[in-house]
N, C-alpha and C positions, 0 to 999 in steps of 0.2 A: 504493500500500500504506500509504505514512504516514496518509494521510486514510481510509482502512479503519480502521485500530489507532486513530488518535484519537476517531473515530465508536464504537466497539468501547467506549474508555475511559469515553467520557460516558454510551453509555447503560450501562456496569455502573456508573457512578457513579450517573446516575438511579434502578437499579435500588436500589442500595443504600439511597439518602436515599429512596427511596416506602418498600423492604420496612422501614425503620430506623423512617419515619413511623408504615406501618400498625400495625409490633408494637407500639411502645410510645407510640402517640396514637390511633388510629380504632383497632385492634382491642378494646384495652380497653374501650372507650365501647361496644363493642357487644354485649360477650359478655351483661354484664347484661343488655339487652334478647334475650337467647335467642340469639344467633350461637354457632351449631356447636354448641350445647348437643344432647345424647342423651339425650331422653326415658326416666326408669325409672317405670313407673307404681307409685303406693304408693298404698295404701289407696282404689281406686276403684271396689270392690265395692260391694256389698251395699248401694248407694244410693238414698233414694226422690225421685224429682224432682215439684215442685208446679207445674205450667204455669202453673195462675192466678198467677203471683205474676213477672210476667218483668219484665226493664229495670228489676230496684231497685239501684242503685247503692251503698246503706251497708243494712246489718242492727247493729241493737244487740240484746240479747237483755236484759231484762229477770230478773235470777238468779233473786230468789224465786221467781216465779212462774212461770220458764221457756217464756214467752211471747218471742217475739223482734217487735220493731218493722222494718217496709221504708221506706224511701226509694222512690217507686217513679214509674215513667213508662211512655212506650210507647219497642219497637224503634225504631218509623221516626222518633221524635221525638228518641232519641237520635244516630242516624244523622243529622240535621241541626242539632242544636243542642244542641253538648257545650262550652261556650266552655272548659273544659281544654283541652283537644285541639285550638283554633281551631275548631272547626265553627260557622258563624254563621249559618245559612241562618235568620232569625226567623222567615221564611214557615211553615218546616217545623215550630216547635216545638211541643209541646204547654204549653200555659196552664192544664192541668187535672189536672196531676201529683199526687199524693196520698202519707199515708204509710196503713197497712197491717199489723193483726196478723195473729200468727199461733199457731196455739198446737196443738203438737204433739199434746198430749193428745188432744185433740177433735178436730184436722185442720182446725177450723172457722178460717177466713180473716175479717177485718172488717175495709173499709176505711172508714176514720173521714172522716165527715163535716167539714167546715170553718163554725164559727160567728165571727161577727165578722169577718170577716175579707174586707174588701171594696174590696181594689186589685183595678183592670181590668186589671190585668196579670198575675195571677194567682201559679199556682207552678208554677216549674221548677227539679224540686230536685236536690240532689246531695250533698252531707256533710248529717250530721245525728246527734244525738247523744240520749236518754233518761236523764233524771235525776230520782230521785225525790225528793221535798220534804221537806226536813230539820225542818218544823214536822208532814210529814203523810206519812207513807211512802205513803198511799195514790194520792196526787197528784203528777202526773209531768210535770218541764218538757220539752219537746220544744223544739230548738234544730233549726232549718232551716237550710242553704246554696239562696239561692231567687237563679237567676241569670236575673233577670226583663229584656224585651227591653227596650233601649232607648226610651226615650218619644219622642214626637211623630214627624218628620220623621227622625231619625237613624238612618244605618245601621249596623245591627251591626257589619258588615265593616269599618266603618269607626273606631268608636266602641267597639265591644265590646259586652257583657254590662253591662246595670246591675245589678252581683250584691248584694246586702244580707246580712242573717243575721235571719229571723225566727224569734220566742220564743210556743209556744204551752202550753198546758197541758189533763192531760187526770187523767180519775181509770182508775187499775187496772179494765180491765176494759170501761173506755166506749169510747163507739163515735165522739163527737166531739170534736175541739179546737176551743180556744176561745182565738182570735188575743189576744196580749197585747203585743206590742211589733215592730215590722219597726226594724232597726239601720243606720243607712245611715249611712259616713262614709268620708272620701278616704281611711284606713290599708285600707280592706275592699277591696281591690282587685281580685282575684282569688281571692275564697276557693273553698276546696276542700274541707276540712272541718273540724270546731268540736267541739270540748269543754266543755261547759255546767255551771251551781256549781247547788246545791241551795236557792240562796234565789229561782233564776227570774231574777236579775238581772246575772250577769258572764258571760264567757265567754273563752277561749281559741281562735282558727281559726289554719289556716294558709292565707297568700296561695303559689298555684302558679310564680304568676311576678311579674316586677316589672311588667309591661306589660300592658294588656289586649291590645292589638293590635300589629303591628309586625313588623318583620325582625329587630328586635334580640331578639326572644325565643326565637326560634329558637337565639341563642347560648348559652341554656341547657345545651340538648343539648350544646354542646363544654366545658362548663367554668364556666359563667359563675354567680356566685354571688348570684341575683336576691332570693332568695324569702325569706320572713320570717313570722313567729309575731306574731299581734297579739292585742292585749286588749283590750276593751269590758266598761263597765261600764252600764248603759241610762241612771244617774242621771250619771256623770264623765264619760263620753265614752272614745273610745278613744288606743290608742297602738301603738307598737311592742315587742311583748317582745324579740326579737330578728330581726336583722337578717341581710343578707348570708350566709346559706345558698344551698347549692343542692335546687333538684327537692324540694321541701316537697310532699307530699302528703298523707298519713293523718296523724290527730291523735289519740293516745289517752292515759289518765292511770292508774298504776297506784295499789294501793294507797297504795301508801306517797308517794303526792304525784306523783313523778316523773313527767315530760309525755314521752312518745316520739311519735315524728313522722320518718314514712317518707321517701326519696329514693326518687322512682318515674323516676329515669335508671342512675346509678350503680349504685341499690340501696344496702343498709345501714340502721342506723336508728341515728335520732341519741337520746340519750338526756340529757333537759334538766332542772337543777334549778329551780323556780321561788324567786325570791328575795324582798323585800321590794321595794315598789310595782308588784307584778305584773310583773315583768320572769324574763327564763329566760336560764341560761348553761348550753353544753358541760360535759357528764359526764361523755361516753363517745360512743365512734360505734360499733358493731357492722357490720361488713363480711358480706356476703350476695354470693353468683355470680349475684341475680340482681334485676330493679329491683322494687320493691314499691308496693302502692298503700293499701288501707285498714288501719288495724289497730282489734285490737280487743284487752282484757286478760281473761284468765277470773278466776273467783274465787279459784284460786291465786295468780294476781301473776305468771301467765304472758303473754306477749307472743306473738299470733299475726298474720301479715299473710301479705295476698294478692298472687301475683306478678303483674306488670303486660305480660307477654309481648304480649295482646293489643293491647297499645298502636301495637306497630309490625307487625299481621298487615293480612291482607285483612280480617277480621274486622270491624274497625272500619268500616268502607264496606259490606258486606256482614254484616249478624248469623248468615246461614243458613250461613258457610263457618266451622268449626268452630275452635277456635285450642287452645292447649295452655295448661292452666291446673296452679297447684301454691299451695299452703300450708306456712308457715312457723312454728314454733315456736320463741319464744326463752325461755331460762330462766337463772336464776340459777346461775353455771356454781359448784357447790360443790369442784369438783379443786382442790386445793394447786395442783399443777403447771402448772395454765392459768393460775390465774387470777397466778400470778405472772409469767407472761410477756406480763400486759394482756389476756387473753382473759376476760374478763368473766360472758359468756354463751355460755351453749352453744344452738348455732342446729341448729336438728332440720328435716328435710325432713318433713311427715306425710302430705302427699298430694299426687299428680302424677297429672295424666290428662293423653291426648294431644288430649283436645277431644269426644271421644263421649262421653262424661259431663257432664262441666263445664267447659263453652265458656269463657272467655273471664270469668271471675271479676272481682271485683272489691271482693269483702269477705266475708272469713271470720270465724264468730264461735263458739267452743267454749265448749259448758258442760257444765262439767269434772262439776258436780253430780249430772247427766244422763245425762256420756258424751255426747253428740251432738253433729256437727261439722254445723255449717251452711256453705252457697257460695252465694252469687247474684253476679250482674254486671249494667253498666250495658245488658244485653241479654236475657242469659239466664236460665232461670228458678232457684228456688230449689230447690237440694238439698240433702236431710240424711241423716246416717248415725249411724250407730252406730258409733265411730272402733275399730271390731274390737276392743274393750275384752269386746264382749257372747261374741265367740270367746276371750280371750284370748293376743290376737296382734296383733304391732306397737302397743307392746310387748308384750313377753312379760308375763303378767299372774304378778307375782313371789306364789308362795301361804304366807300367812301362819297356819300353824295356829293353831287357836282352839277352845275345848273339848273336843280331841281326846282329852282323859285321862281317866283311870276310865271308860273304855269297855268295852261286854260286846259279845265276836262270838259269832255263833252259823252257824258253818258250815257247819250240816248244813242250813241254808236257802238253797239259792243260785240265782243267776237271777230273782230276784223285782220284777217291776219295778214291782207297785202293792203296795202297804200300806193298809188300809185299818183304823180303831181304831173297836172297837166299844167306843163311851166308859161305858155302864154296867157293864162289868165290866173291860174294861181290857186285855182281849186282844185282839192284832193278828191281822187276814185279811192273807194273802200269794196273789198269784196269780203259781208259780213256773213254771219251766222246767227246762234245763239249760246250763252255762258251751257248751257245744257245738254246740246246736240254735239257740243264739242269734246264733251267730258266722255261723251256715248263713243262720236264717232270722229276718229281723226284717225283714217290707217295711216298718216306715216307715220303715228306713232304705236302704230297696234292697238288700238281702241275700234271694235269694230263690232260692237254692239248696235246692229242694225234696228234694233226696234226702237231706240232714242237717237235714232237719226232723224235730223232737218231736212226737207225736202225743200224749203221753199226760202231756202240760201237768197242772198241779192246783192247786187252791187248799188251802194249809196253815192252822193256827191257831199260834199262838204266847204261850204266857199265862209273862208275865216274872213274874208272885210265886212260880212255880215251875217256868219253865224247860221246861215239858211241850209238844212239839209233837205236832200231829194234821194227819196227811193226810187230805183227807175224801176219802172214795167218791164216783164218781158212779154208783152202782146199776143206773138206769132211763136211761140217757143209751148212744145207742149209734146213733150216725148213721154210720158207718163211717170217719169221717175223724177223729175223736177231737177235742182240745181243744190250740189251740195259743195262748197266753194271751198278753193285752196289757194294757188297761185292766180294773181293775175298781172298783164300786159294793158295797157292803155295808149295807142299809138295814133297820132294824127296822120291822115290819109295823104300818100304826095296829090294823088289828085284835084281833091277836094279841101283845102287846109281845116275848115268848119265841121270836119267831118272827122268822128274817130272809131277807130276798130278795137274793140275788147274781147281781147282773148282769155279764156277762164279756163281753170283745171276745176274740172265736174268728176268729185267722187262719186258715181251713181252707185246705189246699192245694186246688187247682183242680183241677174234673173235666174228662177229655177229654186229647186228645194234644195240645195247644196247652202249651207248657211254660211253669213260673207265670215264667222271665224275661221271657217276652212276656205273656203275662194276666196278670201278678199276683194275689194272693192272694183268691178267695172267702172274703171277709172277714163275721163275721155278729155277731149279741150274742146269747147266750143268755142265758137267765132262769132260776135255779134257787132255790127254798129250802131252808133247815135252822132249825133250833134252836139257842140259845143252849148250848154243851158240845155241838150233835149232832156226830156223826162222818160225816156222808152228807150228801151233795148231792141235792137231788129235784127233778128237770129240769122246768120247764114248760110253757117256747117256745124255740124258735129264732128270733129273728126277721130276716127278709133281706128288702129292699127295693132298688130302686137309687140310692134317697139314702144306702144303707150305701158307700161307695165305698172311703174310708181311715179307717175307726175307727181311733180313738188312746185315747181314754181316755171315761169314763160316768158320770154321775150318774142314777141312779133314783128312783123314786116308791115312797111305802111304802106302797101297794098291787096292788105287783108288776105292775102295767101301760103305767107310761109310764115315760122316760127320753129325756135330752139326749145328745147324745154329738157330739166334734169327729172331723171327717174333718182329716187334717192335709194334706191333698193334695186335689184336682179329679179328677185322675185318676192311675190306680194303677201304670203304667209308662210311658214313654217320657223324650225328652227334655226334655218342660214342664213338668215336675218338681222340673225344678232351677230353675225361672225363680222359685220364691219366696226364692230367696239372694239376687236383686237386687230384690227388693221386691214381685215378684207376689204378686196376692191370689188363690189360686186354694181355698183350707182354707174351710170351712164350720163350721156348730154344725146339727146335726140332731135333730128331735123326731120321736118313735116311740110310738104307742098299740098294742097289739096286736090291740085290737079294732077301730081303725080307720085302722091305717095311717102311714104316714110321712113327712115334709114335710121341705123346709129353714126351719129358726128362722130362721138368720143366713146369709146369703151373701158370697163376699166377704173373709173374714178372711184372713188372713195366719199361714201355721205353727201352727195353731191346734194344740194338745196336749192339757196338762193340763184336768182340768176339776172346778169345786167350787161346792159351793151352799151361802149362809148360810140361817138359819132364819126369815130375811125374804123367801126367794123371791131372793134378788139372785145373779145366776150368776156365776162369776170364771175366764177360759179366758187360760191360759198359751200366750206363742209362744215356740216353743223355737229359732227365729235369729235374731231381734233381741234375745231377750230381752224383760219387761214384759209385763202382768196389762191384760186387758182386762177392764172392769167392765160387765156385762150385767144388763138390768131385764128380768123376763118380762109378756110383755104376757098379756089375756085370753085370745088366740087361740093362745098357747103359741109365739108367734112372740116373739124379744128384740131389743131395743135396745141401743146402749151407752150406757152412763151415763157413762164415766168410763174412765180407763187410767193408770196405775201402771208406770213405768218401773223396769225390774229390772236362761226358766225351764225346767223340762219339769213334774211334778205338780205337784197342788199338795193342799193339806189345810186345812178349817179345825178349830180345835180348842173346848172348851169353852169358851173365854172371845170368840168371835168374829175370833180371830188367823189369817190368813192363812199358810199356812206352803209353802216352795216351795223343790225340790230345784235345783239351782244346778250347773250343770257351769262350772268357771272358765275352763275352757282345752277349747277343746268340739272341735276338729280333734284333741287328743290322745285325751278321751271317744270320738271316732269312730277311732280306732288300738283304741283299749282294745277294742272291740263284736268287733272283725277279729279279735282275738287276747287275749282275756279271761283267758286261767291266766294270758301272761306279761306282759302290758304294764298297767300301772297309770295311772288318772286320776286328778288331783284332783277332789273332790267339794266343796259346802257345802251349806247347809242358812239360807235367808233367811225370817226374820217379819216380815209386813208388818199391819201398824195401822193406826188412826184415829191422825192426829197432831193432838198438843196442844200444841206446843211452839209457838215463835214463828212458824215460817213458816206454820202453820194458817192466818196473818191474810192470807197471798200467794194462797192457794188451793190449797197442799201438803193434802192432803185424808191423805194415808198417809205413814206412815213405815218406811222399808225398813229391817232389821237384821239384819246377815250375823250369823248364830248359832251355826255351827257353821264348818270348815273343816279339810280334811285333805290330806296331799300325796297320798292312794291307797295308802299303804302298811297303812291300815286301812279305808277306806272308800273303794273305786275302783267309779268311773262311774256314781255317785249320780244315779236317777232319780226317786225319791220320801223324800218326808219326813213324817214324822206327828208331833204333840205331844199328850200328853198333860196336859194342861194341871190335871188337879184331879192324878194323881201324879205330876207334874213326871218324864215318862221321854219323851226324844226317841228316836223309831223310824227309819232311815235303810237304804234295801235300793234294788241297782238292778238295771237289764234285764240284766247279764249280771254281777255283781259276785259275788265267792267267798263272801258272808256277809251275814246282817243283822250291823247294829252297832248298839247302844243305850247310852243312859246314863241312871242315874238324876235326878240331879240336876238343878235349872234350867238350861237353856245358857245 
């Protein structure tokens, strides 16, 4: 029995010195890399992923001109030759790695050519940083981390990575670089990534470890304080800024000078002052639950980085086995109460997936200018979003009124969800409903409760110098199924100038016992005219084809026979429907002759909605869930292109002076509460003009300038779908699909 009890004693003694070990030595060390962590996914909707653009390891986004640069490689070559991570197989690597734009706008990808630049050893990149020229904003130095294979007879495995830091340069826009300097000296030991100065010639990286190769690097992972910040100068040579760190990963420089530089074990971010002879000291350290690897700063002087979970998954061996990726926000934490108990900044989770979105990250980069959060990793391809700014959600999009005063309601007009300004005399067309019929029946928003459907929809007039509305008659119009109103057109005839043609999207309810939750809506455009002051509508086509599928909204021809119109959907019910929330394009632009017929313009669009034409012929179609104006050229064959895209809608308007004008829901899951239940629930509404910009960024390729113009909490203006300006008598017109009132004002907004 003694030798039972003492056996007994040692191992609860053992027990205790391992459980004593693992809490407070191994389990710390591992929570960071993901142990026991519980996935909450945030913001991993509404995403577009770019294949072509896979294995980039760093993104820098270029502000101005909201163009983002790649680092980029193949899978399988990152799969054998990552010298961060020890992978040394040189067999396997690629020598042909590239960097890569990309540009939202246009969707149009270019991977830039390499001039001068003629080592047989090529590039195999991984940090990398974009600076533009402080003699020439147009010229931009490109700063490489190129971890090129050891020369001659030496093996990697044995020897490491011969990594260097090459310096190229490119102009805004171009498609090559043009080699100017490879840095190669003993402080470059391990770099990982580099922040570059705007004369082309110094630089800041960070080494990962103190060792290329070896068993002693592994002691990293316990504790060990290897890693170091160096500086090169191409003309002084280098040095060490600072030393003896742990887990130096990401390298990035905020406005205000200050160098932050990730710990991709621990996690945290260390936050350095640069001093005089280019040297950095401790600031501040920022603690994080989890390890990081790139960062990046937006135009705020916000600090964002990627977590580095994939580091210790199958993932890494494996790119096809998905891993669990998240994003980090830190900010300038302004509380009294933190920050006087050392809490510096305030660290924000923004996005978490469990790996079916965004595998395995490796550098996140937000422009804040934009709204757009970008993700790529050293595997998988690039995503981007819309950081739920364009819903207003996470965060809550706080609504700051803005010419909300000296407003006129007029609520004997309700439900109206297009306005259209007939600009020589200055009264508005409404094409209305009722608060009731709307809540029943709006398919494009899948509401299709046909038995609380309006049948006897109408377009009103409205003239503001004296307040007199007019219901027009439809006289001769009498198809059994009445008018149940969406989009409309209002166009003065070339022939006749007294005379106008109105084109309307008529949801007709469906014929037959199929009930419209499964058909959905027989949807048509009719075509009617009147006179300027007439009182009647004079019906003179219906037109229905089957490229009518989801009318949304119309622009017409002022000869009463052709018109554009956006289907906002592919088709009219089921569950593929919804696939445009995460980025399906299934919305079309569709062109209509009546005397010969009807075609698809454009295929392919995404949430297409609103829709507007300048007096150049140039079409402008709103997506109303991402938000942002797609700019469309008509070709001869009446089929469009896109010219261009403008990040923001649902309508849109242009007014006499060529001003784009676009009704704005700010908080759009509340605008979809608001539709369900329109007497009692209220939305915010605004009201955005977008322009020709002139201002400085015009020289980036800012082509427009967006200006929120108006803005309201919904206590006067709820669930804004359309906006009109009247630009020669400065009166903004503001009416929506189910809203209690038009709202106007006279004055400039």
């Amino acid at each position: 029995m003694p030798t039972l009890y003492s056996t007994l004693n040692i191992l609860a003694l053992l027990f205790a010195i391992f459980g004593t070990t693992w809490e407070l030595v191994v389990k710390p060390r591992l929570v960071p890399l993901g142990y026991g962590r519980v996935l909450a996914p945030v913001n991993n909707q509404n995403c577009k992923h770019v294949p072509e653009l896979a294995a980039c390891e760093k993104i820098v986004l270029h502000q101005p001109s909201g163009v983002i640069y790649l680092a980029c490689s193949t899978p399988s070559s990152r799969v054998h030759w990552t010298p961060a991570v020890s992978r040394l197989n040189a067999t396997g690597a690629s020598i042909n790695d590239y960097v890569a734009t990309y540009d939202p706008k246009t969707l149009r990808i270019t991977r830039l050519q390499v001039e001068k630049f003629t080592s047989p050893r090529g590039l195999s990149l991984h940090g990398m940083d974009i600076v533009p020229s402080s003699s020439d904003p147009s010229e931009l130095f490109v700063y490489l981390v190129n971890h090129r294979p050891p020369s001659g007879d030496l093996e990697a495995k044995e020897v490491g990575a011969d990594s260097v830091i090459e310096i190229f340069k490119t102009k805004l826009g171009g498609t090559a670089l043009t080699h100017v300097k490879t840095v190669e000296d003993p402080i470059v030991i391990t770099p990982n990534d580099v922040i570059g100065s705007r004369d082309g010639k110094s630089f800041y990286f960070t080494n990962d470890h103190g060792e290329k190769v070896g068993l002693v690097r592994e002691l990293d992972t316990l504790g060990r304080a290897s890693t170091s910040v160096g500086y090169c100068h191409i003309e002084h040579g280098c040095h060490y800024a600072i030393q003896h760190m742990h887990a130096n990963n990401g390298i990035a420089r905020g406005p205000n000078g200050m160098v932050y530089v990730a710990n991709c074990v621990r996690g945290g971010l260390y936050v350095l002052e640069p001093q005089h002879e280019d040297v950095l000291v401790l600031k501040d350290y920022v603690a994080t639950d989890r390890s990081l690897d790139n960062l990046s700063v937006d135009s705020k002087g916000n600090v964002w980085a990627a977590d580095t979970l994939h580091m210790i998954s199958k993932h890494f061996s494996d790119p096809s086995i998905p891993t669990p990726s998240s994003a980090l926000r830190f900010t300038i934490n302004r509380g009294n109460n933190n920050t006087t108990n050392g809490k510096n900044y305030l660290v924000e989770k923004l996005f978490e997936d469990d790996g079916g979105v965004a595998s395995g990250i490796t550098s996140v980069v937000y422009d804040a200018e934009r709204d757009t959060l970008y993700l790529n990793g050293g595997f998988y391809q690039l995503h981007f979003k819309p950081l739920l700014r364009t819903w207003g959600t996470s965060p809550v999009r706080v609504i700051q009124p803005l010419n909300n005063k000296k407003c006129k309601a007029v609520p004997e007009l309700k439900a109206c969800e297009k306005i259209v300004l007939h600009q020589a005399t200055g009264v508005i067309y409404l094409a209305c409903s009722t608060q009731q019929s709307r809540k029943h029946w709006t398919p494009s928003y899948n509401l299709l409760n046909a038995t609380g459907a309006s049948t006897t929809d109408y377009v009103a007039t409205y003239d503001p110098s004296n307040s007199h509305i007019t219901r027009l008659t439809t006289p001769n119009f009498n198809n059994g199924r009445g008018l149940s109103l969406h989009g409309m057109d209002v166009v003065t005839s070339s022939a006749h100038p007294e005379e106008l043609f109105v084109y309307l999207v008529n949801h007709r309810l469906p014929l037959g016992d199929k009930p419209a939750s499964k058909a959905g809506a027989d949807s048509v455009v009719e075509v009617f005219k009147t006179t300027e002051g007439g009182r009647a509508l004079t019906h003179l086509k219906t037109v229905e084809d089957l490229i009518i599928i989801t009318p949304n909204d119309i622009v017409g021809a002022d000869d009463g026979k052709s018109f554009f119109f956006t289907n906002n959907n592919g088709i009219r019910v089921g569950f593929a429907r919804y696939l445009g929330v995460v980025g399906h394009k299934a919305a079309s632009v569709g062109y209509c002759h009546i005397e010969e017929g009807c075609k698809f313009a454009l295929e392919k669009t995404h949430s297409s909605n609103g829709i507007a034409t300048a007096p150049n012929g140039t079409l402008y179609v709103g997506d109303s869930t991402y938000g942002g104006v797609t700019v469309l050229e008509r070709q001869t064959d009446n089929t469009l292109v896109v010219t261009d895209s403008i990040a923001t809608v649902d309508n849109l308007a242009l007014d006499a002076d060529g001003q784009l004008w676009a009704a704005a829901a700010p908080q759009t899951l509340t605008a979809c509460r608001h539709l369900e239940d329109p007497e009692s629930k209220q939305s915010p509404s605004a009201a955005l003009r977008i322009s020709i910009n002139t201002g400085p960024n015009a020289f980036y390729g800012e082509k427009y300038k967006v200006q929120k113009m108006f803005e309201d909490g919904g206590d006067l203006m709820s669930g804004i779908t359309s906006a009109v300006y009247d630009s020669e008598r400065k009166r903004l017109f503001m009416h929506g699909i189910a809203s209690p009132q038009l709202v106007w004002r006279r004055e400039r907004p």
